[in-house]
LUMTORTOR-54261 format. One record per atom (N, C-alpha, C): residue in one letter; x, y, z. Coordinates in steps of 0.1 Angstrom, whole numbers, plus 5000, padded with zeros to 4 digits. Atoms other than C-alpha are relative to their C-alpha. Layout:
BEGIN
AXYZ
...
***
This chain:
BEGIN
X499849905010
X048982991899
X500350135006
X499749874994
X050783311903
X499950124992
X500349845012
X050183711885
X500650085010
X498849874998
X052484001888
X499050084994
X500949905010
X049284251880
X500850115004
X498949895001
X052184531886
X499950034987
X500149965014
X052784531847
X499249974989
X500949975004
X050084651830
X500650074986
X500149955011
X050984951809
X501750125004
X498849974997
X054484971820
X501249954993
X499150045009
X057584981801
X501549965012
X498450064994
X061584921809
X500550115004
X499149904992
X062085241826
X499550174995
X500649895004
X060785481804
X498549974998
X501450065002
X056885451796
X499949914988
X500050075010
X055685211779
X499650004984
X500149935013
X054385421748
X500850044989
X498949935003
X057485601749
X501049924992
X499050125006
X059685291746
X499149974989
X501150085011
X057085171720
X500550124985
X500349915008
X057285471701
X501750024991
X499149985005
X060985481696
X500949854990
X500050085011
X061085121686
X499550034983
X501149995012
X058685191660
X501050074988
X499149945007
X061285441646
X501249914993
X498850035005
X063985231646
X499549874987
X500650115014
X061784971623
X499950094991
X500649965015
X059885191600
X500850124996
X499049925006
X062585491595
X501649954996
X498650035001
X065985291600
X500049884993
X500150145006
X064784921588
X500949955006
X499750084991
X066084751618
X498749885001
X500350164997
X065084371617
X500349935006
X499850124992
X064984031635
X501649994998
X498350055005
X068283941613
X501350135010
X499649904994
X069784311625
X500449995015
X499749994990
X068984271658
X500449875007
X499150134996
X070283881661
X500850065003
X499249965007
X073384011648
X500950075014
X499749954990
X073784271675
X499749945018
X500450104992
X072583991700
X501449965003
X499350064999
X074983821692
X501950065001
X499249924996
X077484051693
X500250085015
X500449954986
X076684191729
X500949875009
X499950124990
X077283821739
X498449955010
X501350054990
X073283781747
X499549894992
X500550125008
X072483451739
X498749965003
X501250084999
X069583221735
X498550125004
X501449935001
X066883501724
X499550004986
X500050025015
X066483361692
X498549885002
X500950045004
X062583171691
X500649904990
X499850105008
X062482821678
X499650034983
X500349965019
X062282871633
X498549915000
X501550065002
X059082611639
X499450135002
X500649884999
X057382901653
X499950094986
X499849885008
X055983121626
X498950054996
X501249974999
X052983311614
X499249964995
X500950055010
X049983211609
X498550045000
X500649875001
X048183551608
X500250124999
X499649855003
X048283891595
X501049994991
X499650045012
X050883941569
X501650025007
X498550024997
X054983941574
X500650115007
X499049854999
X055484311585
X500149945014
X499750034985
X057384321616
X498950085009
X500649924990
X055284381648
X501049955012
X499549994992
X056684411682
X499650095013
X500949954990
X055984531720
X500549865012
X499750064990
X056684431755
X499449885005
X500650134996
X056384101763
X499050005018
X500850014989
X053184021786
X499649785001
X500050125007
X053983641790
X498549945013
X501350104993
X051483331804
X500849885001
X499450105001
X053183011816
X499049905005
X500850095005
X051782701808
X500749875009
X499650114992
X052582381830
X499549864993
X500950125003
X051582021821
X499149945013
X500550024985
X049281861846
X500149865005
X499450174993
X050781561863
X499049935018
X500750044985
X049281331896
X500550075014
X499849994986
X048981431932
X500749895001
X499650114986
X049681281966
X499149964994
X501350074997
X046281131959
X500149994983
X500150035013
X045680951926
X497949994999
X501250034997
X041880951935
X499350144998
X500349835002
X042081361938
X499250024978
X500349875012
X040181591910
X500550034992
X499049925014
X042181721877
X500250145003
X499649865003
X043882021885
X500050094988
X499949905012
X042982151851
X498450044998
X501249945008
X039882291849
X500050125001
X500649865009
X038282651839
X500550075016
X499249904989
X039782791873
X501549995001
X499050015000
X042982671867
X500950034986
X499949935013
X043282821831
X499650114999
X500749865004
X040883111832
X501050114998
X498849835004
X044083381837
X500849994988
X500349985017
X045083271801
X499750124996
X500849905009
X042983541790
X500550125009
X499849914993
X044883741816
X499050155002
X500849914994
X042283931836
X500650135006
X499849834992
X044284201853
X500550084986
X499549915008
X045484331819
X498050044991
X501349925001
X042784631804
X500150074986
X499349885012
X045084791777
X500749914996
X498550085003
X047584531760
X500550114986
X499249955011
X048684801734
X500850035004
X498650004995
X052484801728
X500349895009
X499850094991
X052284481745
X500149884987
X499950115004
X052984121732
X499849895008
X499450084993
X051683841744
X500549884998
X498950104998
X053883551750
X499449895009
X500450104993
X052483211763
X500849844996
X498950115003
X054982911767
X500249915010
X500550104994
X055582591784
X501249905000
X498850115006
X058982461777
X500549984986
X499750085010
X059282241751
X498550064993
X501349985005
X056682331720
X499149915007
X501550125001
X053282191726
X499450004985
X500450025016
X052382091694
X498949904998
X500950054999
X049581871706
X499150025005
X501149944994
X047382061722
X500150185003
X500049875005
X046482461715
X500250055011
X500149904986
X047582711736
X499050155003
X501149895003
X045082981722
X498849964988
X500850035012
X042182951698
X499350124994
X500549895010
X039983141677
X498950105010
X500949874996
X037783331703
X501150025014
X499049924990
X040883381730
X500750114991
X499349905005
X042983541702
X499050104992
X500949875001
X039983771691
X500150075012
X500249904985
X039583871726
X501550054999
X498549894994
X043483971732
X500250084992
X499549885013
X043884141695
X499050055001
X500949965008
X040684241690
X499750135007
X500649914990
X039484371724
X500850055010
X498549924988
X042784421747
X500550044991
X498749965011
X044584541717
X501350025002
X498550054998
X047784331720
X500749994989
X499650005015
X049984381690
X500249914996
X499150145003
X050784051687
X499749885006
X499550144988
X050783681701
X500649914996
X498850085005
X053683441700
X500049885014
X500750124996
X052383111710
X501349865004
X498750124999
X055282811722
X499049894998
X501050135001
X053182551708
X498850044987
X501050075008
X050082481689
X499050135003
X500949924996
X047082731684
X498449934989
X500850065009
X043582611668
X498650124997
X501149925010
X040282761649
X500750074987
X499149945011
X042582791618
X498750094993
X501249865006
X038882991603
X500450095007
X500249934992
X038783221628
X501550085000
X498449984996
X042683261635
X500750064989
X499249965016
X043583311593
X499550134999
X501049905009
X040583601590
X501150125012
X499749874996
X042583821619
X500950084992
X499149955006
X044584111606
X501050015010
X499950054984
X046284041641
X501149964995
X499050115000
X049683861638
X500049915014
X499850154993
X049683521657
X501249964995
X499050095002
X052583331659
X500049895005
X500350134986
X052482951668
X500549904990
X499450095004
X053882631659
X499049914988
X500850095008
X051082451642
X498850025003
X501449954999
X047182471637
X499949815009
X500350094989
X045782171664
X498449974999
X500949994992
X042282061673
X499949955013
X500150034984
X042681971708
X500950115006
X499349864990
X042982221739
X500749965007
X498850034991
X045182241764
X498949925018
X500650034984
X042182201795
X500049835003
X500150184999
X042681831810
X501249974996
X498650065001
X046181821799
X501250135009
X499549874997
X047782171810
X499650085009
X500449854991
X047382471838
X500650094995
X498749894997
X048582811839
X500850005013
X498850004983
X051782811866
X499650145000
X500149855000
X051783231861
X499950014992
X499949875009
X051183501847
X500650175000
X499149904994
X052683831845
X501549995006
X498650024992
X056283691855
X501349984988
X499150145008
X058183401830
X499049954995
X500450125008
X057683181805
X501049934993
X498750075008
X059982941790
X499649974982
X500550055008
X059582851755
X500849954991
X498150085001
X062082581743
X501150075008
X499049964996
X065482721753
X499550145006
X499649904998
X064483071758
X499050075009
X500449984984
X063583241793
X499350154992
X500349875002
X061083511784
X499450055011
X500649894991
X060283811810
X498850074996
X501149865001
X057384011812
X500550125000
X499349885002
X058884331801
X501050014991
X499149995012
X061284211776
X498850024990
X501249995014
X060584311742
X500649914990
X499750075013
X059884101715
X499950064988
X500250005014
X060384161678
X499949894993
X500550125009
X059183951650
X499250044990
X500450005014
X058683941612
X500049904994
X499950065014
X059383741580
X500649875004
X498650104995
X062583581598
X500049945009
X500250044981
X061183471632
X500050095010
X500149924985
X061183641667
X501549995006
X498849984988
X063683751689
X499950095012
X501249964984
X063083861725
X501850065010
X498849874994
X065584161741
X499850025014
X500449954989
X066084181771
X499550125005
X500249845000
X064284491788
X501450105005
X499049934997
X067184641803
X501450014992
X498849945011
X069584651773
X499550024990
X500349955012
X067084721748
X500250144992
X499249885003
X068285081744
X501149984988
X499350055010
X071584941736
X500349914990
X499850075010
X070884701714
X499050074987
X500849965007
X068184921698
X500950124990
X498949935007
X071185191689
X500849944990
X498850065005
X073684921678
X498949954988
X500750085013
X070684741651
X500150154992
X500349915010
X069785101640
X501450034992
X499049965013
X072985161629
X500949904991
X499950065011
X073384861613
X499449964991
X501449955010
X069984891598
X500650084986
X499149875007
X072085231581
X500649964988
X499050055006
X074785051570
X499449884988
X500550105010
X072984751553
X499450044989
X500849965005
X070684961540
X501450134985
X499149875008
X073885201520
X500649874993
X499650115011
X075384821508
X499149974992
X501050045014
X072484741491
X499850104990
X500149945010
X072085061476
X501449974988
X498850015006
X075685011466
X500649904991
X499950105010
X075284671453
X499250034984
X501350025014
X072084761430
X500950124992
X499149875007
X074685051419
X501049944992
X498850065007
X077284781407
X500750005007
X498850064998
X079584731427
X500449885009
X499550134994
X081484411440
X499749985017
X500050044985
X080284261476
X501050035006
X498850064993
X083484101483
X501050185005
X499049904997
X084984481482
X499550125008
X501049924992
X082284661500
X500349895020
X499350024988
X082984441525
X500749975010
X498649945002
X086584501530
X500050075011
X500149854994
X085184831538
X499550025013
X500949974991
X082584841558
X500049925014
X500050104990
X083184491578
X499049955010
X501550065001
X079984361579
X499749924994
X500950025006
X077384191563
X498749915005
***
């Protein structure tokens, strides 16, 4: 198991407050969304940062939250040389889960993944995701797989995101490979340091080093979406709005 305790309460160049703080604007002043910032994804030419549609929440209520991904990568645990050897999966080979070098996870997200969903065994439960929202105050967790204590897990005001509620854990089937580095989760390669957003419509995960400009290009299509709808509820024809504008 490997940890990058380098990023802590560090952003993509600017601090990580800073960057946090101007996101924030471009959601709750501009109404830049998941959809928005696909959109301009996919426009850039940055593919495969689109979160599987399984994934979705199943805590806190639909508003978007978002924040630099602090990921956890998850392994399955297969035989040695030695079929005779110990289970590489016990309570030392999981414990950084709960990532110990992090003190502060605000403006952070974390992100724990494994590949392919795990849908049969939880990757967090009801007193891990207390501890990271409650007591590291991580805005967020966006789970590639399975999470369990559906009590516990429904009552946070916390957004969780995860594929399915589970009773079985991951120890005896799963390690942590890292933390603080990568994580894969289905198709998509997430960094420590990228940011994720995520609402109503699923997650999408920005790279750090072009979030700037993709954060310009949503807000001003945020703008624009936001002047057709007034435009529609005003009466007038889609099809000739967008003509105009060359969008939608």
């Amino acid at each position: 198991m490997t940890a990058d305790t380098g990023v802590q309460r560090a952003g993509t160049g600017a601090p990580l407050d800073e960057t946090h703080a101007l996101l924030a604007r471009a959601v709750h002043e501009h109404g830049v969304s998941t959809p928005a910032v696909a959109d301009v994804l996919d426009a850039l030419g940055i593919t495969n940062r689109v979160l599987d549609p399984r994934l979705h929440r199943v805590s806190g209520d639909h508003r978007m939250f978002f924040g630099a991904a602090y990921t956890v990568s998850w392994v399955a645990v297969r035989k040695g040389a030695s079929i005779v050897a110990a289970s590489p999966s016990t309570w030392q080979e999981v414990r950084d889960f709960l990532v110990p070098q992090v003190i502060d996870g605000r403006g952070m997200v974390y992100v724990a993944g494994s590949g392919p969903l795990v849908t049969d065994a939880a990757l967090a439960g009801g007193l891990s995701t207390t501890y990271l929202l409650e007591q590291l105050g991580f805005e967020g967790m966006v789970l590639g797989g399975a999470v369990r204590d559906r009590d516990v897990v429904g009552q946070s005001t916390r957004p969780v995101v995860a594929s399915n509620f589970v009773p079985t854990d991951t120890q005896g089937a799963y390690r942590v490979e890292s933390v603080g580095s990568t994580c894969l989760i289905d198709h998509v390669l997430v960094r420590t340091g990228d940011w994720v957003l995520s609402d109503g419509n699923g997650t999408v995960v920005v790279p750090a080093a072009r979030l700037h400009e993709v954060l310009a290009a949503a807000t001003a299509t945020g703008r624009t979406e936001q002047d057709v709808l007034r435009r529609i509820r005003a009466g007038e024809r889609l099809p000739g709005i967008i003509d105009e504008v060359g969008t939608i």
